[in-house]
The first five atom37 places (N, CA, C, CB, O) and aatype in JSON, in Angstrom:
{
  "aatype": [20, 20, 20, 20, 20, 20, 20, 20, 20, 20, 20, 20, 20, 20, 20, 20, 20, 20, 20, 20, 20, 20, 20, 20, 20, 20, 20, 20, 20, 20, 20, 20, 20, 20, 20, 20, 20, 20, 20, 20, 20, 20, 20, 20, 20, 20, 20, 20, 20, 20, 20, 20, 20, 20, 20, 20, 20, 20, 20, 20, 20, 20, 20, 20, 20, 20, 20, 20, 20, 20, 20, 20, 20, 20, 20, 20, 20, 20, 20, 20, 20, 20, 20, 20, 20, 20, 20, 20, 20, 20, 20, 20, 20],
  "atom_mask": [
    [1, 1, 1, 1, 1],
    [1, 1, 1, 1, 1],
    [1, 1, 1, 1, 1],
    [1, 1, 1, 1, 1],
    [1, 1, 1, 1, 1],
    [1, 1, 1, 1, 1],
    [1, 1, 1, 1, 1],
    [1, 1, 1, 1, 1],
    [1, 1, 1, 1, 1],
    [1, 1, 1, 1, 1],
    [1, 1, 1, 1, 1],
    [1, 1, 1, 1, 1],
    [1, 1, 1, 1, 1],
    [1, 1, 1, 1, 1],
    [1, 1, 1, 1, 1],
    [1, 1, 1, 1, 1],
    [1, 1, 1, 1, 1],
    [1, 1, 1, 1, 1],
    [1, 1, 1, 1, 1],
    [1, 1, 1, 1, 1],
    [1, 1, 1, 1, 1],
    [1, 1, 1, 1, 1],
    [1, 1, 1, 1, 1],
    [1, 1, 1, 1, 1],
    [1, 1, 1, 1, 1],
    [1, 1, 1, 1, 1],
    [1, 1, 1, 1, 1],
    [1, 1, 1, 1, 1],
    [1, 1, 1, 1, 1],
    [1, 1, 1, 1, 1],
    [1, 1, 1, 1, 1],
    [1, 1, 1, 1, 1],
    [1, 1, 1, 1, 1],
    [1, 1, 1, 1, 1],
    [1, 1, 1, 1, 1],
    [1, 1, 1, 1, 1],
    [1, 1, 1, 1, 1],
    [1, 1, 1, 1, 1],
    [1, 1, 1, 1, 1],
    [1, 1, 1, 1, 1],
    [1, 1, 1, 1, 1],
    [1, 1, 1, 1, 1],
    [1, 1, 1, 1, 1],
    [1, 1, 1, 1, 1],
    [1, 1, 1, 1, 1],
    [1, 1, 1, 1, 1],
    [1, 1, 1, 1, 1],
    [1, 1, 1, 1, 1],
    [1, 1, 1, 1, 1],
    [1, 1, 1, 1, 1],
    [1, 1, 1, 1, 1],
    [1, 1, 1, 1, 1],
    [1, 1, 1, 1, 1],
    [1, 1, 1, 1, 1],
    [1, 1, 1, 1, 1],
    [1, 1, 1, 1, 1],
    [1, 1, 1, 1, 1],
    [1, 1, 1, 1, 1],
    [1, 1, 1, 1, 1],
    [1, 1, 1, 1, 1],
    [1, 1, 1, 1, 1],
    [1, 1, 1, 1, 1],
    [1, 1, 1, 1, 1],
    [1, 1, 1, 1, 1],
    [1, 1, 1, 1, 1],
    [1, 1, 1, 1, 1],
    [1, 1, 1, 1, 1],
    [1, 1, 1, 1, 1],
    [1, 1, 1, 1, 1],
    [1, 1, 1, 1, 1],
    [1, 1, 1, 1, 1],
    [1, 1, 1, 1, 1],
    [1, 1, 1, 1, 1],
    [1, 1, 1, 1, 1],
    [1, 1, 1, 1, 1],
    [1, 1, 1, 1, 1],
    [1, 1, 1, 1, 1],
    [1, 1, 1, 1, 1],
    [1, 1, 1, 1, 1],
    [1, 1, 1, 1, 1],
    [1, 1, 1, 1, 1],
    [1, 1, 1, 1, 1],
    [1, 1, 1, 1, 1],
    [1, 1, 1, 1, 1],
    [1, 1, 1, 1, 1],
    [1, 1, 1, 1, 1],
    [1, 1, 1, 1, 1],
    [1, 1, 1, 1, 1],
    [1, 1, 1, 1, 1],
    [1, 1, 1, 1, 1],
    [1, 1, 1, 1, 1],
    [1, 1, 1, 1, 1],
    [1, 1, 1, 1, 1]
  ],
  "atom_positions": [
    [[-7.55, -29.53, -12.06], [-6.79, -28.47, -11.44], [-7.74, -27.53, -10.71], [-5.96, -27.72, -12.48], [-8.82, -27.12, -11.12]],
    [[-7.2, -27.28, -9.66], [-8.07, -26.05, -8.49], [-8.04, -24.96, -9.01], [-7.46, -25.69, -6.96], [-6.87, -24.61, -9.16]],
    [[-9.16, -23.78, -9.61], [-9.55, -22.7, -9.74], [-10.18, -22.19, -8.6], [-10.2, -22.66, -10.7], [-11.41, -22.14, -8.61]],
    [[-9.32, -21.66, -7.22], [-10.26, -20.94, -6.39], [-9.81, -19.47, -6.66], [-10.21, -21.4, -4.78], [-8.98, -19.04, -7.47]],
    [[-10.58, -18.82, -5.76], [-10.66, -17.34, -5.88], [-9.57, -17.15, -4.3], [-12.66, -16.61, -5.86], [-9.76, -17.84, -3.29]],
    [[-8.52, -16.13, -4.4], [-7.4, -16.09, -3.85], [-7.78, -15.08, -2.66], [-6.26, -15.72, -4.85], [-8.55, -14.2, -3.05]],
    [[-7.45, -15.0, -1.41], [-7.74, -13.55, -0.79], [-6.43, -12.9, -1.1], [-8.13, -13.5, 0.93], [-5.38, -13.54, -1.09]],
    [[-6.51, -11.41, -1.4], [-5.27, -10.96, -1.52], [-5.49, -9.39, -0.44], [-4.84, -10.79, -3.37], [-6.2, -8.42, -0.71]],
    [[-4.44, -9.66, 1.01], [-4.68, -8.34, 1.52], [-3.66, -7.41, 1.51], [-5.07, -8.41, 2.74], [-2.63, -7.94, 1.1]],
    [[-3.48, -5.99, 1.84], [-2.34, -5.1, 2.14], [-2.45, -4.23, 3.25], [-2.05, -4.32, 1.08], [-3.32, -3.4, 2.98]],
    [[-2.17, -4.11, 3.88], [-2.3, -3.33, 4.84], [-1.49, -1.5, 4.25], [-1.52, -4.29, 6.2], [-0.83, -1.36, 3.22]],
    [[-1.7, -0.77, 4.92], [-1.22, 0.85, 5.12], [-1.43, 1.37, 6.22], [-1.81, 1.82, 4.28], [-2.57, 1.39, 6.67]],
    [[-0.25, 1.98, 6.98], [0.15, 2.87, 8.15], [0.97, 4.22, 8.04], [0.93, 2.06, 8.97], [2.16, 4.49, 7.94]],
    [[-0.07, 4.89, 8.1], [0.23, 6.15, 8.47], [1.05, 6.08, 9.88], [-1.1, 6.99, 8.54], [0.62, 5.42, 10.82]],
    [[2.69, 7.06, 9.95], [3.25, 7.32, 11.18], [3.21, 8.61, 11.23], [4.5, 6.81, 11.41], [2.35, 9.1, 10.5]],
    [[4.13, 9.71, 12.13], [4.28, 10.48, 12.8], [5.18, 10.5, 14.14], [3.29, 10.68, 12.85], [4.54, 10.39, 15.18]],
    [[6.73, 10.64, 14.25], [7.1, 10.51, 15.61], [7.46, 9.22, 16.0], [6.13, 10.93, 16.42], [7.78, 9.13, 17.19]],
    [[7.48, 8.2, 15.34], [6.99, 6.72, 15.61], [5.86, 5.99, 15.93], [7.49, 6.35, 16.35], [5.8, 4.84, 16.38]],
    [[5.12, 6.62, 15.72], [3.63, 6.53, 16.5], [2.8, 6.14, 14.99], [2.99, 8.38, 17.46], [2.91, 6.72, 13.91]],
    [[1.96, 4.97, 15.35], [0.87, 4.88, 14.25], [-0.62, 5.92, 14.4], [0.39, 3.22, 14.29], [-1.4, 5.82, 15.34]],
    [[-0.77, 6.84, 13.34], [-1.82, 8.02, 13.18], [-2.76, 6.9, 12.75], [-1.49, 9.47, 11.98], [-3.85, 6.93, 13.32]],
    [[-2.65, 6.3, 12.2], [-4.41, 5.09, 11.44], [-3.39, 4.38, 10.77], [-6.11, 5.93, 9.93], [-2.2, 4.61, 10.57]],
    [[-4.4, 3.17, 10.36], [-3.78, 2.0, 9.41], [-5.57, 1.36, 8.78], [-2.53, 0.46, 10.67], [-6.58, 1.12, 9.44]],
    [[-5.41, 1.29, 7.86], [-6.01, 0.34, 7.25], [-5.72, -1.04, 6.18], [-6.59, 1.02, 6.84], [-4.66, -1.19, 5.57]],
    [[-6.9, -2.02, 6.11], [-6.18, -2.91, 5.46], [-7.46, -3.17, 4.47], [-5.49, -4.17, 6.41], [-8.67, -3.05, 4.66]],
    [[-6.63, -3.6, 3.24], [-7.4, -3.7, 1.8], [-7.41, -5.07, 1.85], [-6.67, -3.05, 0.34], [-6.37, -5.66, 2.12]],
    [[-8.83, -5.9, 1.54], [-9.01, -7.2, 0.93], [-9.5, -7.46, -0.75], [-10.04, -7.79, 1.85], [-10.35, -6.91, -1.45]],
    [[-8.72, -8.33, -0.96], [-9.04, -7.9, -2.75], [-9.4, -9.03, -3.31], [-7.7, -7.33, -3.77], [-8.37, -9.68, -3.5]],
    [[-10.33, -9.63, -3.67], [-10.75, -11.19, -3.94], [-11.02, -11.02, -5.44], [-12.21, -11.86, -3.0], [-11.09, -9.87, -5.87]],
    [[-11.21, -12.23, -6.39], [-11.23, -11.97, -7.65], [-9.98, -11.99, -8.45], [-11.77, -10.87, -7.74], [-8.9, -11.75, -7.91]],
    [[-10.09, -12.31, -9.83], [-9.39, -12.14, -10.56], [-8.59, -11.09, -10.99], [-9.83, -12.44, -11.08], [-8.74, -10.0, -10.44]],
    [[-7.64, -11.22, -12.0], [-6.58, -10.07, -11.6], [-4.89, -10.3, -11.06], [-7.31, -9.34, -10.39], [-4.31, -10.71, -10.05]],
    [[-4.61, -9.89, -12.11], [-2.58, -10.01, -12.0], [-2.21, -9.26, -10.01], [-1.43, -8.16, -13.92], [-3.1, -8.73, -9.35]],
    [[-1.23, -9.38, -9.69], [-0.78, -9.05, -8.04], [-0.43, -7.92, -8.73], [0.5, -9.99, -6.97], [0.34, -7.47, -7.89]],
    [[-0.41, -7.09, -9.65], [0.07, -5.99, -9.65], [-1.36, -5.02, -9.61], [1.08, -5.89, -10.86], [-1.52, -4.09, -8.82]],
    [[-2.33, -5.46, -10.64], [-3.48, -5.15, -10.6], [-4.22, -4.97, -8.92], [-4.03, -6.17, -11.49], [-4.75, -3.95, -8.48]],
    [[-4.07, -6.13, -8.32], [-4.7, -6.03, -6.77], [-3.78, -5.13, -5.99], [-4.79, -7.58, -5.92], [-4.36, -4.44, -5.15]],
    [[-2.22, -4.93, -6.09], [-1.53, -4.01, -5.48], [-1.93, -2.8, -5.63], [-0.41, -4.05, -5.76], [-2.39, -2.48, -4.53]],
    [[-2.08, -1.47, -6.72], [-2.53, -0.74, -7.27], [-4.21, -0.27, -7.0], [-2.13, -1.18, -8.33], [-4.57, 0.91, -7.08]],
    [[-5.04, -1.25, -6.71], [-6.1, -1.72, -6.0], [-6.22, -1.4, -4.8], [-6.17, -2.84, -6.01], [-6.82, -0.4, -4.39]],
    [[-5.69, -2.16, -4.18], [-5.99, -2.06, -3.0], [-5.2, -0.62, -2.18], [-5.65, -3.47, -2.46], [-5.71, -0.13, -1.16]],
    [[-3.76, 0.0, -2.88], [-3.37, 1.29, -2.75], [-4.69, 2.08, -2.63], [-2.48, 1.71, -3.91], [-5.2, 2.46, -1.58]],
    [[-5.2, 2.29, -4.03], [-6.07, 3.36, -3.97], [-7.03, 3.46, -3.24], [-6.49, 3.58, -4.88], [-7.64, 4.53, -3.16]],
    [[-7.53, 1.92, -2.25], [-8.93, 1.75, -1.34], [-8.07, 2.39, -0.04], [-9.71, -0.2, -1.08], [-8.69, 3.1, 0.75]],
    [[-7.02, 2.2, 0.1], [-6.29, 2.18, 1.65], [-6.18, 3.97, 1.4], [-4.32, 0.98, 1.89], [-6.75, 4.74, 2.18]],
    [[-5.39, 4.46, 0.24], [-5.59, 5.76, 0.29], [-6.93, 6.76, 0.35], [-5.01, 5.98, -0.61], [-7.14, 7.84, 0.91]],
    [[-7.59, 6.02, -0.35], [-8.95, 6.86, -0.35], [-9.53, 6.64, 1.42], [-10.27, 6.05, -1.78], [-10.42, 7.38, 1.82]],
    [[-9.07, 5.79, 2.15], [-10.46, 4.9, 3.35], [-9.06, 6.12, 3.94], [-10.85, 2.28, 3.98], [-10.1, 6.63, 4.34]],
    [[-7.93, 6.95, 4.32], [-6.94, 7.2, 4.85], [-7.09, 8.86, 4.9], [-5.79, 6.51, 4.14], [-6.88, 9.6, 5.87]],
    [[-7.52, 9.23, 3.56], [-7.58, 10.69, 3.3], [-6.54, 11.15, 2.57], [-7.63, 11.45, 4.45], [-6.02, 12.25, 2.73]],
    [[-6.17, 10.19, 1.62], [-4.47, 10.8, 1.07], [-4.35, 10.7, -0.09], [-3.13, 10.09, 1.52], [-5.17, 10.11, -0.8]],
    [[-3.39, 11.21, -0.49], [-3.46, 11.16, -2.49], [-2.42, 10.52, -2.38], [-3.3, 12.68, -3.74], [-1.46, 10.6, -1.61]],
    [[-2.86, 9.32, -3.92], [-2.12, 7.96, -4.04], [-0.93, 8.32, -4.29], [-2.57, 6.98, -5.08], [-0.82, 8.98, -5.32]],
    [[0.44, 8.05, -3.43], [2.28, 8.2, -3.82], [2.34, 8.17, -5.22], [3.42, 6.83, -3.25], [1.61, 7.88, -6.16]],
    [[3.4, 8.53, -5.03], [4.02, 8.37, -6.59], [5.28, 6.96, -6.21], [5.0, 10.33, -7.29], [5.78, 6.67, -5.13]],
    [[5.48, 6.37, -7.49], [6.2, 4.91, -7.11], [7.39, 5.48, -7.57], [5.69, 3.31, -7.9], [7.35, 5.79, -8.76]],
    [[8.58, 5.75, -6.9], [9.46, 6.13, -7.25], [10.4, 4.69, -7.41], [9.77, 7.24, -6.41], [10.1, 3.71, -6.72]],
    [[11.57, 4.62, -8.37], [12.49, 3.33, -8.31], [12.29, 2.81, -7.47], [13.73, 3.33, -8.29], [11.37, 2.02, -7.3]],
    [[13.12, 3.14, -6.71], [13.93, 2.97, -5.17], [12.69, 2.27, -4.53], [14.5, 4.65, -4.2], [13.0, 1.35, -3.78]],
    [[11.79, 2.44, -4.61], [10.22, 2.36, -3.72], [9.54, 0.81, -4.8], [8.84, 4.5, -4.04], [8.67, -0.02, -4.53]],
    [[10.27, 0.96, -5.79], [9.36, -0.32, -6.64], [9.92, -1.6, -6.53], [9.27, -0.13, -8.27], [9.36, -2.69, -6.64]],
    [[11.26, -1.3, -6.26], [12.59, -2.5, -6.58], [11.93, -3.04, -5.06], [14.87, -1.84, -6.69], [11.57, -4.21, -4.91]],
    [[11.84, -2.01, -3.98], [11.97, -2.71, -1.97], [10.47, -3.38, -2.38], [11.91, -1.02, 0.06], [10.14, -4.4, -1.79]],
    [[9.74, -2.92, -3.2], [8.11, -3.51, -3.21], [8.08, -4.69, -3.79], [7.0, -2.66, -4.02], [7.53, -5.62, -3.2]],
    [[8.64, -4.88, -4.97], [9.46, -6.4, -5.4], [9.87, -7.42, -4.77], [10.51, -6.31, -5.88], [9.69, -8.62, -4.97]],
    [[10.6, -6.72, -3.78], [11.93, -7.87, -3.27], [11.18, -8.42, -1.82], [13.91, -6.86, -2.85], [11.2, -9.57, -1.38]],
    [[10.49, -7.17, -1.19], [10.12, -7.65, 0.05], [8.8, -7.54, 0.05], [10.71, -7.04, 1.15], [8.59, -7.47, 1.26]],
    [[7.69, -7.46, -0.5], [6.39, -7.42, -0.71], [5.76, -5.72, 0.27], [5.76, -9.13, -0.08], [4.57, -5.41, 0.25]],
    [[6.75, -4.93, 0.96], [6.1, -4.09, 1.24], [7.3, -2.48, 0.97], [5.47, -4.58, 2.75], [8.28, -2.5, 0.22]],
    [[6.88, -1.35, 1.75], [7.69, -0.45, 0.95], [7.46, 0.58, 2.28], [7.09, 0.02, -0.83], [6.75, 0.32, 3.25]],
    [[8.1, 1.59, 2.11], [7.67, 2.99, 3.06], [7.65, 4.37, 2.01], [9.07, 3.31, 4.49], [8.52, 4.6, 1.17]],
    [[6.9, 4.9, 2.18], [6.35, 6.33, 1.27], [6.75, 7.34, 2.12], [4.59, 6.55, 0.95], [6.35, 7.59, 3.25]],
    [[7.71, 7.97, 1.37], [8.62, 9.29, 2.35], [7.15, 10.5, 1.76], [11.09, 9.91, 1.45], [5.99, 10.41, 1.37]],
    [[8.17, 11.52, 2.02], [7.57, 12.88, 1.94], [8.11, 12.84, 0.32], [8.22, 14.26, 3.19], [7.24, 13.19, -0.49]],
    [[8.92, 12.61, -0.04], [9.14, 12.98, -1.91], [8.27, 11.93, -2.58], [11.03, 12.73, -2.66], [8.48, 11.88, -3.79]],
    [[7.38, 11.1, -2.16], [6.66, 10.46, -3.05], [5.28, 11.21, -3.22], [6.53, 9.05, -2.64], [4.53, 10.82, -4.13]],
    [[4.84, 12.39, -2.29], [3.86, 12.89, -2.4], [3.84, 14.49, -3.32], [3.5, 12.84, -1.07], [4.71, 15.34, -3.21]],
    [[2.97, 14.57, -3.96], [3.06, 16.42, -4.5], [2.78, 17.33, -3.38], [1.77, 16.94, -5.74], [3.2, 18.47, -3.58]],
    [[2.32, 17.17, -2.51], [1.48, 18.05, -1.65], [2.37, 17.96, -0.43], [-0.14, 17.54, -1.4], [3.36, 17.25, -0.6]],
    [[2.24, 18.64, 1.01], [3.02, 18.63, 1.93], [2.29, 17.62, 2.92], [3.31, 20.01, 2.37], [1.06, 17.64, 2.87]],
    [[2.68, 17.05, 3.49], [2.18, 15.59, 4.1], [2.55, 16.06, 5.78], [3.3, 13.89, 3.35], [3.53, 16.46, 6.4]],
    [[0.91, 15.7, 6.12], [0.96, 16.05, 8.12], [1.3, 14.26, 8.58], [-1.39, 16.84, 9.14], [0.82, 13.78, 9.61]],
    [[2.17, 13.45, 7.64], [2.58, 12.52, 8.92], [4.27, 12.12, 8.45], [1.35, 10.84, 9.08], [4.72, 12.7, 7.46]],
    [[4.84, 11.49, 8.93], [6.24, 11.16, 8.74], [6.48, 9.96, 7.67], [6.84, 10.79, 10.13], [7.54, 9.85, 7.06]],
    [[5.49, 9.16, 7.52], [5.8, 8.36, 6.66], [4.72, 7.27, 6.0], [6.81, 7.84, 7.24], [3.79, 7.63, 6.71]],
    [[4.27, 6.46, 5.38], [3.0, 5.96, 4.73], [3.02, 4.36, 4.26], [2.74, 6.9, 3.43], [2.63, 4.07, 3.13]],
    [[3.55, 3.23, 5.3], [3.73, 2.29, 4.32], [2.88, 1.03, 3.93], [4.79, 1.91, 4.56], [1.88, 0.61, 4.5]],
    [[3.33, 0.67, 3.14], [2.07, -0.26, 2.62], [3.01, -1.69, 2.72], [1.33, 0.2, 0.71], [4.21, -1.65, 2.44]],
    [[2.27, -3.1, 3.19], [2.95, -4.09, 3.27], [1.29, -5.84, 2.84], [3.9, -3.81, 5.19], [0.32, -6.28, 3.45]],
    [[1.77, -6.04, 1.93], [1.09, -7.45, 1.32], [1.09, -8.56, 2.97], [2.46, -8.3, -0.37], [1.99, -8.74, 3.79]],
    [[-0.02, -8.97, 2.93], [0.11, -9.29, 4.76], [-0.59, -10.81, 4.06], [-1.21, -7.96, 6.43], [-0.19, -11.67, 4.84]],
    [[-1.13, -11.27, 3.35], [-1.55, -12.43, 2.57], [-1.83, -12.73, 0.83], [-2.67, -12.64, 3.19], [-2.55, -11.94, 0.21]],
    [[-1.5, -13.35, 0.46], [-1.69, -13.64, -1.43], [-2.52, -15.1, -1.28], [0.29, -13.96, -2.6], [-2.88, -15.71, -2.29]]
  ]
}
């Protein structure tokens, strides 16, 4: 049986207006559950972005489930947020 090592990426886009402000994308190689590399690669895309990591609200966990990506309003953050919206989307496993 094949034991390779998986690439796992996610991308994150900052909007505003409709307009993309930055995007970055997380590569996550290595071992480790998809929830583990999700959570992962959040915190590289937030930190490489300038932003403090969302909060996962329901509503935001169930669309991350079903469709591998999500959008981060303004109530997922504590702080007041200079863009319109934050989303994160699994672009390879």
């Amino acid at each position: 049986m094949f034991k390779g090592v998986f690439m796992f990426r996610m991308s994150g886009t900052l909007r505003k207006d409709n307009k993309i402000l930055a995007s970055c994308v997380s590569r996550q190689e290595g071992s480790g559950s998809r929830t583990e590399k999700v959570f992962k690669a959040l915190e590289e895309i937030c930190q490489h972005l300038d932003l403090a990591v969302p909060i996962w609200l329901p509503a935001r966990i169930e669309e991350f489930k079903q469709r591998s990506k999500t959008v981060f309003m303004e109530d997922s953050f504590m702080e007041d947020i200079p863009f319109d919206s934050f989303s994160i989307e699994v672009i390879e496993e």
